[in-house]
N, C-alpha and C positions, 0 to 999 in steps of 0.2 A: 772775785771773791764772793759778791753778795751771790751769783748764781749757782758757787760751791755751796753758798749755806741753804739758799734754797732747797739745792738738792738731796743734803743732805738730809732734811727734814723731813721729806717726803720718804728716805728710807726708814729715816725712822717711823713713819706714819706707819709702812708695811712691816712692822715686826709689832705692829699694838697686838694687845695679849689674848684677841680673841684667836690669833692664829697659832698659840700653845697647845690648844686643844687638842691637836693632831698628834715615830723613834728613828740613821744617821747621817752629805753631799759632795765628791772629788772632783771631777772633772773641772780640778783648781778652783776657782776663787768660788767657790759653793754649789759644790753639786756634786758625795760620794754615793753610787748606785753601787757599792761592792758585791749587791747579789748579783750581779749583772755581768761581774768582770770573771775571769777565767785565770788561772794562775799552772805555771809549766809545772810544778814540782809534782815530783813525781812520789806513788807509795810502794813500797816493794812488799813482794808476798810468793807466795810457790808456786800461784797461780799464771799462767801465760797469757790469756786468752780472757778478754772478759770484753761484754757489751753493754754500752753506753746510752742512754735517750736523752738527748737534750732538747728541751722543748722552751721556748716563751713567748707566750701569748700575750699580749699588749694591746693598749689605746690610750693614742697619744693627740692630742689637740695643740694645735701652734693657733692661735688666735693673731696672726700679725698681720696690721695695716701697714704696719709702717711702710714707705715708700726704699727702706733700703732691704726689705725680705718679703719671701714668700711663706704666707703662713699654707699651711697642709693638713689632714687628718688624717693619722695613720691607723687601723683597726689590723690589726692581722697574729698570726703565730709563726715564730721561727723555728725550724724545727731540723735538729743535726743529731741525726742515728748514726754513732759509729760501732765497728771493733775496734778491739785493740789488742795488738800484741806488743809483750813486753816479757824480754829476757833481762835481767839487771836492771842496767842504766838504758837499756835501749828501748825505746818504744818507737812502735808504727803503729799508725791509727788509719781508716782506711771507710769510710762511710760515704751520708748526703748531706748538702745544705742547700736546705728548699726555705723558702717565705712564702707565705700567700696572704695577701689582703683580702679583708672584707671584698665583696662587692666588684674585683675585679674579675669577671667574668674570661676575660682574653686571657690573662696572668700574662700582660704585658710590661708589668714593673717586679716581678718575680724572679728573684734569682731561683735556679734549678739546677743543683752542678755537683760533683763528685767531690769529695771533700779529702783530703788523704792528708797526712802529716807523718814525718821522721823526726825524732828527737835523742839527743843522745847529752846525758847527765854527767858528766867531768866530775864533779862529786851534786853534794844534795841543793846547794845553792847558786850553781852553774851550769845553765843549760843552752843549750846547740839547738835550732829550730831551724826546719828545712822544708816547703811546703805549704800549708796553711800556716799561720801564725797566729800566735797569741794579740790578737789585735785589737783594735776599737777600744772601747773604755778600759782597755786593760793597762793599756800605753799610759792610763792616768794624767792626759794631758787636757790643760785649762781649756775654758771654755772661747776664750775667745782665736784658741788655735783650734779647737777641735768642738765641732758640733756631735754634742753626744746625740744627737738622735739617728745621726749617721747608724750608730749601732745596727738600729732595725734597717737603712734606706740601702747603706753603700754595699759594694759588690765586697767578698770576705778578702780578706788580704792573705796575700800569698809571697812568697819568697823566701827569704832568708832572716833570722832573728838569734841575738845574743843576749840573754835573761841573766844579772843575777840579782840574788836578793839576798839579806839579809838581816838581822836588828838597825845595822848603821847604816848600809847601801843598799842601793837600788838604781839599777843601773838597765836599760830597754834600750839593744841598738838594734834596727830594724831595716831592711830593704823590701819595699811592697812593689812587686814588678805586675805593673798595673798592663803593658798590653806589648806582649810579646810579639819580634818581630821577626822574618827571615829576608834573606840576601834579595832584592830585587821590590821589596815590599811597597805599597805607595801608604802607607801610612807611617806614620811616625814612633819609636819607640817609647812610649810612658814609662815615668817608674816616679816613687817617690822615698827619699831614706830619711830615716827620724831617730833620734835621742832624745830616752829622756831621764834624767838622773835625780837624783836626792841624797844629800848627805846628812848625817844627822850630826851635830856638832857635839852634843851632849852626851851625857850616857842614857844610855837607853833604859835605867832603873829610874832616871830623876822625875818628877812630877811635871819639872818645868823642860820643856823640849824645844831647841832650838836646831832648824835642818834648810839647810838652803840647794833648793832647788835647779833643772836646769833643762831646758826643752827645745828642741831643736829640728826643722820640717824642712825639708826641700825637696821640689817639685822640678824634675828634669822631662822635659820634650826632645825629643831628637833622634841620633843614631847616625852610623855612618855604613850602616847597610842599604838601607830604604834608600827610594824615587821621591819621596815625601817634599812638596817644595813648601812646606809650610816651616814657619821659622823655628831654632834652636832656640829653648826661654829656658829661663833656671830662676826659681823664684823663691822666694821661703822666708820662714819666719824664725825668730830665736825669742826666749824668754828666760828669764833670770830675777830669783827672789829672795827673800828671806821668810820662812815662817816660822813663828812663837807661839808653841801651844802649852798651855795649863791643864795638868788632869787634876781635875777636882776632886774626883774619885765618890759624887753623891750621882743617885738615880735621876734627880731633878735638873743637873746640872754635869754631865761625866769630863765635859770638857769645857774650854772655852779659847779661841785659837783669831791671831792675828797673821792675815798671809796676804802678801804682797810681792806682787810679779813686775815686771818693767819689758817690756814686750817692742818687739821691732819688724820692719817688713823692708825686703828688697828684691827687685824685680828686672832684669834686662829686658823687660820687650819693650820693642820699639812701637808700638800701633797704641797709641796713646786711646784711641777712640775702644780699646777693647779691657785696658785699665787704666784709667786716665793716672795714677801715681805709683811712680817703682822704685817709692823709701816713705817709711814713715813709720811714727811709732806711738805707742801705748802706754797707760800706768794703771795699775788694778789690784787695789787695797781691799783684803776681803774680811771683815768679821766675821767668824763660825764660833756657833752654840750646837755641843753634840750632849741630846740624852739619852736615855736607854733604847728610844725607836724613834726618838726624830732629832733629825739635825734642821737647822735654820742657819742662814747667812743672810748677810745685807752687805754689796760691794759699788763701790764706783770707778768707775768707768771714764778714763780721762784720756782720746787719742787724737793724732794728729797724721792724717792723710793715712791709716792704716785698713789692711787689709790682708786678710788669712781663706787660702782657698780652699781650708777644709774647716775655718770658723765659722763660728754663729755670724749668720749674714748681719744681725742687728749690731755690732762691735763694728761693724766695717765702715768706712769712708766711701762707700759707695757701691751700687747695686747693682752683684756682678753680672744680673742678666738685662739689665737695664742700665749701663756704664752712665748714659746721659743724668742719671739722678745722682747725684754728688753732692756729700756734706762732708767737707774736710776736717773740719772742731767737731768730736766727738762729744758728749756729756752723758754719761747714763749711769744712773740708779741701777743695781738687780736684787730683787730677794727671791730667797727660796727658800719652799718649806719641802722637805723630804719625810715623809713613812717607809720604814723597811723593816721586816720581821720574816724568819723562820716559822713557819706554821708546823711544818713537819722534817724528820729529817734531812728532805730530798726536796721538800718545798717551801719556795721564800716569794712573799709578795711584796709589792709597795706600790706609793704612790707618790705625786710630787704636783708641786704648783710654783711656777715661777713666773714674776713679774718684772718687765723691766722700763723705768720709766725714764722716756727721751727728755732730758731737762734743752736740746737747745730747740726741736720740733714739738715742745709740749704736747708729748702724746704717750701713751701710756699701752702697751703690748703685752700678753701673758701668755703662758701655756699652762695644759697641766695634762694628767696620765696615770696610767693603772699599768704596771704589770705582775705576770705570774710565773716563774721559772721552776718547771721542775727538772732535776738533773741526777741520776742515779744510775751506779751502775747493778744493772740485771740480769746480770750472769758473773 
């Protein structure tokens, strides 16, 4: 208990009021980039044929010592030029998505690859994805299952996705068939499938909103085509909460929101020396303050032998590229201050600083970042 209070002190330390000075964080317990995310819904018009530039340009700094991650600096622009045709409810989209970092002169960490998508709308809140997918921070899942900075890092997700959305649900079932195999193959088939839902309990006119949550990742190795003698794993995480938000409805204040995840990991592989724990689980209480262009949070972090293979490495019970580093009692503080504004129609920037402090490693890790998204269609 004295080390809860400690810790809790020290979040409170990072929200003193010189860091108001900074407008709103998702990626669950405090962190929404919504310019960042992508949404299926589609507009109708008489128009068939229209082209698209999507571009974001970022710099992103991970400052982490910590002995369970690797911090990185990311400098680069993403950049996805499609068409698009669209009869009705049908769209096909048909472009590139290329990355390039600063300084990488090889463009050895560059994806460069054909981008195509099929979609077909059931009605305006129900959508079929087949192809690229609506992926990455759009999935809206917590941090400690999902490293948003993957955004910019990981390969685009592909396969198959079920969207719907509306005032009360929200519902994202997804299959990302990460490496396709044929009959004879010596490697193995990847894929991963995810849910992630939200209900709202309340009506969606009241001030006070009560919606509970629900997230869901598994990671399959295998196949029964392939020569692949490496083992069959099935691994994954689930989470499960309650959040309570208050619209305040003033500029200084527009929200003010209590959310809380309970989070779990389970794992069959047998090679202990390559994750040394295949169960274990998590708790993560998050305060958010949203104002007109900045949101803030402050959450803690309370796990035991947990581990998420597409989470923030700093949440884990151990370093997945360095298994031998193992801290099974997790404790950690996080805040964050998020900037996000519309500049122009077509143009939205932000910024973000998050810090996260190890209360059982007394050590203290932060990142922070710029980016710039323009996305419009020009034809």
């Amino acid at each position: 208990m004295k080390q809860f209070q400690k810790c809790l002190c020290i979040g409170l330390f990072f929200l003193s009021p010189e860091l108001w000075a900074q407008e709103g964080i998702e990626n669950g317990g405090g962190g929404t980039f919504s310019h960042l995310q992508s949404s299926p819904r589609m507009a109708y018009g008489d128009d068939w044929l229209h082209g698209v530039v999507d571009a974001t340009g970022f710099f992103q700094n991970s400052e982490f010592f910590s002995p369970l991650a690797v911090g990185q600096t990311l400098p680069g622009i993403q950049f996805v030029p499609r068409l698009t045709f669209q009869i009705e409810q049908f769209r096909l989209e048909w472009g590139a998505y290329a990355v390039y970092y600063a300084g990488d002169e090889k463009n050895s960490n560059a994806f460069n690859q054909m981008f195509i998508r099929m979609q077909y709308a059931v009605n305006p809140d129900f959508n079929l994805v087949l192809g690229n997918l609506y992926g990455g921070l759009s999935h809206r899942l917590i941090e400690p299952l999902y490293q948003w900075e993957r955004h910019y890092t990981a390969r685009p997700e592909s396969g198959l996705q079920v969207h719907f959305e509306n005032k009360k649900y929200f519902a994202d079932v997804w299959l990302d068939w990460e490496q396709f195999i044929r009959r004879g193959d010596s490697i193995p088939e990847l894929l991963t499938f995810g849910i992630s839902t939200s209900v709202l309990l309340t009506s969606e006119e009241s001030r006070f909103r009560l919606s509970v949550p629900f997230q869901l990742l598994v990671h399959h190795q295998g196949g029964q085509i392939d020569t692949s003698d490496k083992p069959k794993i099935v691994m994954g995480n689930v989470a499960a909460g309650i959040n309570a938000e208050w619209f305040a409805g003033y500029n200084l204040l527009q929200s003010l929101a209590l959310k809380t995840y309970v989070t779990g990991y389970l794992d069959n592989t047998e090679d202990l020396a390559l994750r040394p724990y295949t169960k274990g689980w998590g708790i993560y209480p998050v305060l958010e303050a949203r104002a007109k262009y900045v949101t803030m949070a402050v959450g803690y972090w309370h796990a035991n032998k947990f581990y998420a293979f597409e989470g923030e490495s700093l949440f884990g019970s151990f370093n997945p590229y360095e298994p031998e580093k193992q801290f099974p009692i997790r404790d950690l503080v996080t805040a964050k201050l998020l900037y996000q504004k519309a500049l122009l129609h077509s143009l939205h920037a932000g910024a973000q600083i998050e810090i996260y402090r190890d209360c059982g490693l007394r050590r203290t890790d932060y990142s922070f970042g710029v980016y710039l998204r323009f996305n419009r269609q020009i034809f």
